[in-house]
C-alpha positions, -999 to 999 in steps of 0.1 A, spaced: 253 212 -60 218 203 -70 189 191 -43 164 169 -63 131 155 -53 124 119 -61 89 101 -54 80 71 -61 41 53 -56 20 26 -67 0 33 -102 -26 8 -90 -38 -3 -57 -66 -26 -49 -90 -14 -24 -84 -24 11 -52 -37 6 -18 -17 9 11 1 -5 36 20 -2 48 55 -12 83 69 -10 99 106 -11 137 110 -12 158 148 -12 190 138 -29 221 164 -34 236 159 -67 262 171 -82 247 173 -116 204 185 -125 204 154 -144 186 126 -123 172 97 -135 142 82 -107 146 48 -92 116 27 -90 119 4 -62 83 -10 -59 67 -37 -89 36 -17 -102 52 20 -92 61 47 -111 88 73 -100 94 114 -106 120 140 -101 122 173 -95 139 198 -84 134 220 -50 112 252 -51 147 279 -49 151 295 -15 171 319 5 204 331 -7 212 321 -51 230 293 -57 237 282 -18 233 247 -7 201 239 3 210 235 40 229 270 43 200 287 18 199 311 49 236 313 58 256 293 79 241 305 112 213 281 106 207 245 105 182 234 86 162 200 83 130 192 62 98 174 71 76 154 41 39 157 48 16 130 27 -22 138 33 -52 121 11 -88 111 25 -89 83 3 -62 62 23 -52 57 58 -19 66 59 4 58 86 42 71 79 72 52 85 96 77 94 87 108 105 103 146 121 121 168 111 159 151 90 191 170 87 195 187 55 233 181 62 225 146 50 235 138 14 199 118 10 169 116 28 143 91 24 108 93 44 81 65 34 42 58 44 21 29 42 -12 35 28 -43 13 24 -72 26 -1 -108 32 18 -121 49 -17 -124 35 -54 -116 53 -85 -89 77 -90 -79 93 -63 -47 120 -54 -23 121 -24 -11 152 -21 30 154 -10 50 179 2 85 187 16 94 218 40 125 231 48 131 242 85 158 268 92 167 274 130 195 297 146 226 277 158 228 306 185 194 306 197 193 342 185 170 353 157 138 333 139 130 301 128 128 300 90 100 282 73 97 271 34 80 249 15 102 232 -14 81 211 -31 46 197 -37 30 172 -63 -2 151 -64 0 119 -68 -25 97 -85 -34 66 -77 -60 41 -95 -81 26 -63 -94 -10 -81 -120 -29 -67 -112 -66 -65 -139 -93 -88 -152 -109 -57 -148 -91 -26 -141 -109 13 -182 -114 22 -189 -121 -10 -164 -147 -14 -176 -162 24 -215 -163 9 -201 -177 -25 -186 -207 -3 -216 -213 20 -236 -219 -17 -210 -239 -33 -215 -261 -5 -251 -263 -3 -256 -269 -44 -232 -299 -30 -249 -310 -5 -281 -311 -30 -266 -329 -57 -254 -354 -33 -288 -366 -19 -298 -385 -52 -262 -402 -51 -272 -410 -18 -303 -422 -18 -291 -445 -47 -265 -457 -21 -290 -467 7 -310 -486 -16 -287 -503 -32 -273 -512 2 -309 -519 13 -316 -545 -14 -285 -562 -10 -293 -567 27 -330 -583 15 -310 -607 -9 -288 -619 18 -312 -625 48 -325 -659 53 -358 -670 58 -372 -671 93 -361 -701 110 -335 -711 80 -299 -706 88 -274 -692 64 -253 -722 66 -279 -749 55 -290 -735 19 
């Protein structure tokens, strides 16, 4: 049995808006593991856990079978705000487990999240230590795009859109009035004439 590390995150993100990034532990029965990208615009790697504790044990008895172990993912970058989805320690009993984050870029350019997975190993009995590891870490880049017109600037772009409007209305307008002027001189009727007599 095989424990695999899959992540999957956005290649592009626009900054301020959001994404998402995901990090599964799989047991397989085979090293061969082909990633699942889930996300349009993502991209998705494998590999497998950093070996720990006793050769060729399953991850979650890696320190013999009086422990339980469970794993905790850890996403950190000061490019994003980050805010995880599922958190805590997850049974390593589990045949997969998934933990995801919502992030939303602050910075421009190209900028890494660093990932990470560690393995928790605690007595059954209560008797003995807690057993800590860390079974994988990647970086993660992510292209942080600046959108052509950003929010204020699209707000300003309005506000002159409507006042070149408003300006090349006036002559329009001004053709209107006198139009509607001289038709009004046409129809009046001399003082003391009225309309019906002509």
């Amino acid at each position: 049995m095989t424990t695999i590390v899959e992540a999957e995150w956005p290649e592009k993100i626009e900054f301020g808006r959001s994404d998402a990034i995901r990090v599964s532990l799989v047991r397989t029965a085979s090293g061969d593991w082909e990633p699942t990208v889930e996300g349009a615009g993502h991209t998705a790697r494998s590999a497998t856990v950093v070996p720990v504790g006793t050769p060729e044990a399953p991850l979650q008895q890696a320190f013999g079978t009086e422990y339980e172990g469970c794993a905790v993912a850890n996403l950190v970058g000061s490019a994003f705000e980050i805010q995880a989805i599922n958190a805590g320690c997850q049974s390593l009993d589990m045949p997969r487990i998934t933990w995801e984050w919502n992030l939303m870029a602050k910075v421009d350019g190209p900028q890494v999240v660093n990932a990470n997975i560690e393995a928790v190993w605690t007595p059954i009995k209560g008797e003995g230590k807690e057993i800590r590891r860390q079974i994988w870490r990647a970086q993660l880049t992510i292209g942080v795009t600046k959108p052509l017109i950003a929010r204020g600037q699209l707000q300003i772009f309005s506000f002159v859109e409507g006042l070149v409007g408003s300006v090349f209305s006036v002559p329009w307008l001004y053709e209107r009035w006198k139009e509607l002027t001289e038709k009004r001189k046409k129809g009046k009727s001399p003082p003391g004439v009225s309309p019906d007599s002509r």
